[in-house]
C-alpha positions as CSV (number, residue, x, y, z in Angstrom):
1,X,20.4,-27.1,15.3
2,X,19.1,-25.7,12.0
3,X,15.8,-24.9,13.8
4,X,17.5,-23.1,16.2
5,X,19.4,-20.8,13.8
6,X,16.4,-20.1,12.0
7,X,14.2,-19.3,15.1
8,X,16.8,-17.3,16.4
9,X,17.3,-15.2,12.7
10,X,13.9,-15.5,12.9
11,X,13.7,-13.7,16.4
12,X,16.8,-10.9,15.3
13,X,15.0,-9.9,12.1
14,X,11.7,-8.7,14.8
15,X,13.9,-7.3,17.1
16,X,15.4,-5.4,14.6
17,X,12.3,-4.1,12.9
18,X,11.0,-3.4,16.6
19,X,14.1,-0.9,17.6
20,X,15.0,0.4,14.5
21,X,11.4,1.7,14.8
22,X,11.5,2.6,17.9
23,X,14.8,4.3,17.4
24,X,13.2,6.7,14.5
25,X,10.6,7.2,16.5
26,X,12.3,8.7,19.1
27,X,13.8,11.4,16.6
28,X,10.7,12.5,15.7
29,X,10.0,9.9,12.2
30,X,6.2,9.2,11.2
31,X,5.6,5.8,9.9
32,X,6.0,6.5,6.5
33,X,9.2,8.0,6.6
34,X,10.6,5.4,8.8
35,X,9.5,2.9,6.6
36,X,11.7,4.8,3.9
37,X,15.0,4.4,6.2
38,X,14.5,0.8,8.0
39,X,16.4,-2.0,6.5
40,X,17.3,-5.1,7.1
41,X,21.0,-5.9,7.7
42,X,22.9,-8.1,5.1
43,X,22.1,-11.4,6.9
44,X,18.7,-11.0,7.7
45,X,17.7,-9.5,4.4
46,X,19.0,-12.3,2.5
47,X,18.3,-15.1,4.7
48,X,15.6,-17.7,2.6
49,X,13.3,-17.9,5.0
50,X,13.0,-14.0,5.9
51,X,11.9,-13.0,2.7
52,X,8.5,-11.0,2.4
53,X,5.9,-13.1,0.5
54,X,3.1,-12.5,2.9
55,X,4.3,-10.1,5.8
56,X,6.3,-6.6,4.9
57,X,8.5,-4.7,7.1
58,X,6.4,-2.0,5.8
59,X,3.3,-3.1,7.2
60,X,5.1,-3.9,10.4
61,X,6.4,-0.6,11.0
62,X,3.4,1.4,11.4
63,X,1.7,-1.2,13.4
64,X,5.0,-1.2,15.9
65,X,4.3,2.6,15.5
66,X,0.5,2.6,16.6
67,X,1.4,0.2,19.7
68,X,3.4,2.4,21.2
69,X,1.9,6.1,20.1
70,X,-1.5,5.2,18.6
71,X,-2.6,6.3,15.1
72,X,-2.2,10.4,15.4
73,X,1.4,11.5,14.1
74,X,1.5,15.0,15.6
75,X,0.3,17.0,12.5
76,X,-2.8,18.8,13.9
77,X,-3.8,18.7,10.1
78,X,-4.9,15.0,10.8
79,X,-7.0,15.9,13.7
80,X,-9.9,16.7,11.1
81,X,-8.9,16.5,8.2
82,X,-11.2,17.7,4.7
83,X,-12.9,15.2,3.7
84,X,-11.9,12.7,0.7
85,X,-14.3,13.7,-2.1
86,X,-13.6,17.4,-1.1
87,X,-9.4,16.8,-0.7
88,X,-9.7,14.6,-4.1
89,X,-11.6,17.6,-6.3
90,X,-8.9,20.3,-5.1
91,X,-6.0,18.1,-5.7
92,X,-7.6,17.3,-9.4
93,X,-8.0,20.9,-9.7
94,X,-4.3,21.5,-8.8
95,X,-2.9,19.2,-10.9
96,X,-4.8,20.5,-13.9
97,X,-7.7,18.9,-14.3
98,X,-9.1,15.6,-15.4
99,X,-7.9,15.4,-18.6
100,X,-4.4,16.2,-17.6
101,X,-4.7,13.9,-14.4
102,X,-5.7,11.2,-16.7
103,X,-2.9,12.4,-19.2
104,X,0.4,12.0,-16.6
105,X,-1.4,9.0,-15.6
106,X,-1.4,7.9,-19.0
107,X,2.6,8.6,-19.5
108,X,3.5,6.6,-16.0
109,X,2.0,4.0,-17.3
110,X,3.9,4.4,-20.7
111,X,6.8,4.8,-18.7
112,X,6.0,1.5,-16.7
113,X,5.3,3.1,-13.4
114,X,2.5,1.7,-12.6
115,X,2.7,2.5,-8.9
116,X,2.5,6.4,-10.0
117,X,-0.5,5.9,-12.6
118,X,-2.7,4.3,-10.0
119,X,-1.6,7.0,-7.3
120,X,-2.2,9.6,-9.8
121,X,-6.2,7.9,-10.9
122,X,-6.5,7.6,-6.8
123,X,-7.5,11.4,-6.8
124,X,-10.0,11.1,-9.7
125,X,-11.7,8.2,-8.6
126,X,-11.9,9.7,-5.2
127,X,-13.2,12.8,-6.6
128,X,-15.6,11.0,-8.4
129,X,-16.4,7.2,-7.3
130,X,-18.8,7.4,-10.7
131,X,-15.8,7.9,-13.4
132,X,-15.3,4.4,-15.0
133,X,-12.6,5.8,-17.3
134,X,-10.4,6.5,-14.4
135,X,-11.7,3.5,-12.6
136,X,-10.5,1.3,-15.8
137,X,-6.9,2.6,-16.0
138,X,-6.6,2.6,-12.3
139,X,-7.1,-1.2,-12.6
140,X,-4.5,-1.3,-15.2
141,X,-2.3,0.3,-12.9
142,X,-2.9,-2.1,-10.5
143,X,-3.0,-5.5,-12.1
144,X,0.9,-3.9,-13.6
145,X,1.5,-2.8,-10.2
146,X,0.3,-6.2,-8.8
147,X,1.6,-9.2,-11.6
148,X,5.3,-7.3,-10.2
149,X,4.6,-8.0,-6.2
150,X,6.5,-11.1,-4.5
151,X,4.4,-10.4,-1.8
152,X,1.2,-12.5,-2.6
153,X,-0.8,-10.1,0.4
154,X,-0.2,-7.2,-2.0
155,X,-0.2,-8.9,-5.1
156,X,-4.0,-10.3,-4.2
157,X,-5.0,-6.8,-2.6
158,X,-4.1,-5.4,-5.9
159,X,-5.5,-7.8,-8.5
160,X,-9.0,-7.7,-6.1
161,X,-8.8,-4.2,-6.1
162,X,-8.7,-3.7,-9.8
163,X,-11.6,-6.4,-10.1
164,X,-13.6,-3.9,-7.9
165,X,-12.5,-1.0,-9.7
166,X,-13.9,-2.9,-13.4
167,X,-17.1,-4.2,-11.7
168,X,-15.7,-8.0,-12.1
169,X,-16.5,-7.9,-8.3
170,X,-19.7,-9.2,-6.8
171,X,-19.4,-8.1,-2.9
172,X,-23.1,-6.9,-3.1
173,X,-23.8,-9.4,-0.1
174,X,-21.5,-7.1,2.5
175,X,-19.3,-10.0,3.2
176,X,-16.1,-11.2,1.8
177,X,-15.6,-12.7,-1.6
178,X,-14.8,-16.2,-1.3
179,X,-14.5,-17.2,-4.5
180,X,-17.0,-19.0,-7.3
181,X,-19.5,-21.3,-6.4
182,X,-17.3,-23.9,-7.3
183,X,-14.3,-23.1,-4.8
184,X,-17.0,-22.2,-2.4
């Protein structure tokens, strides 16, 4: 019997996520602004064995999203977009600058919004892959960012991140990181 209930809680929580989707969708939402107004009701958000600690509704979302319309969102903009280097430089240029990009940065951090900081060092990294300043808070940012995350997918996405962002990282091979040669 409990099986049952929590196959079946199980099953609503998908079919939820599915048409809720499906239902912003079809009033004209992209993924990330449906995965701003999808949530779970009362029962299925608190439910123990629902919670997200490796899955996310808002990686669900724009996968249910891609199944059904593919990956372009109707914004011609994305049809070719400028490329990142390029896109990163203006955006650092709008914003002020290095300095002052590294500056608000800075102050989110201060301000313990780390998800901002590393969005913010995102733009001078891209504009500049070579800028270990940026690189270094950014993985500040991130470790903050990531020591907060329930979700161990994100948390470990972030801490590897940040390890690659500081040179800790060894992928020179080309394949994934398995660990020392001990865990190995």
């Amino acid at each position: 019997k409990k099986i049952d209930g929590l196959l079946i809680d199980y099953r609503d929580a998908i079919q939820y996520l599915h048409d809720q989707t499906l239902r912003y969708m079809n009033k004209g939402f992209t993924p990330d602004e449906i995965k701003e107004v999808v949530t779970m009701p009362d029962r299925l958000r608190d439910h123990p064995w629902l919670g997200e600690y490796y899955g996310s509704y808002k990686h669900a979302i724009p996968a249910i999203f891609a199944g059904y319309l593919g990956w372009y969102q109707g914004d011609p903009v994305a049809l070719n977009p400028t490329p990142w280097i390029e896109k990163a430089k203006r955006y650092v240029d709008l914003m002020g600058g290095r300095d002052k990009v590294l500056s608000l940065a800075n102050e989110a951090l201060n301000d313990d919004d780390a998800q901002w900081g590393a969005e913010l060092l995102t733009w001078l990294v891209r504009a500049d892959r070579s800028d270990q300043e940026a690189r270094n808070m950014k993985a500040e940012a991130l470790r903050r960012w990531s020591y907060r995350q329930k979700n161990a997918t994100w948390r470990n996405w972030g801490l590897t991140s940040a390890m690659e962002l500081d040179g800790e990282l060894d992928a020179a091979g080309g394949g994934m990181v398995l660990g020392s040669p001990d865990q190995v």
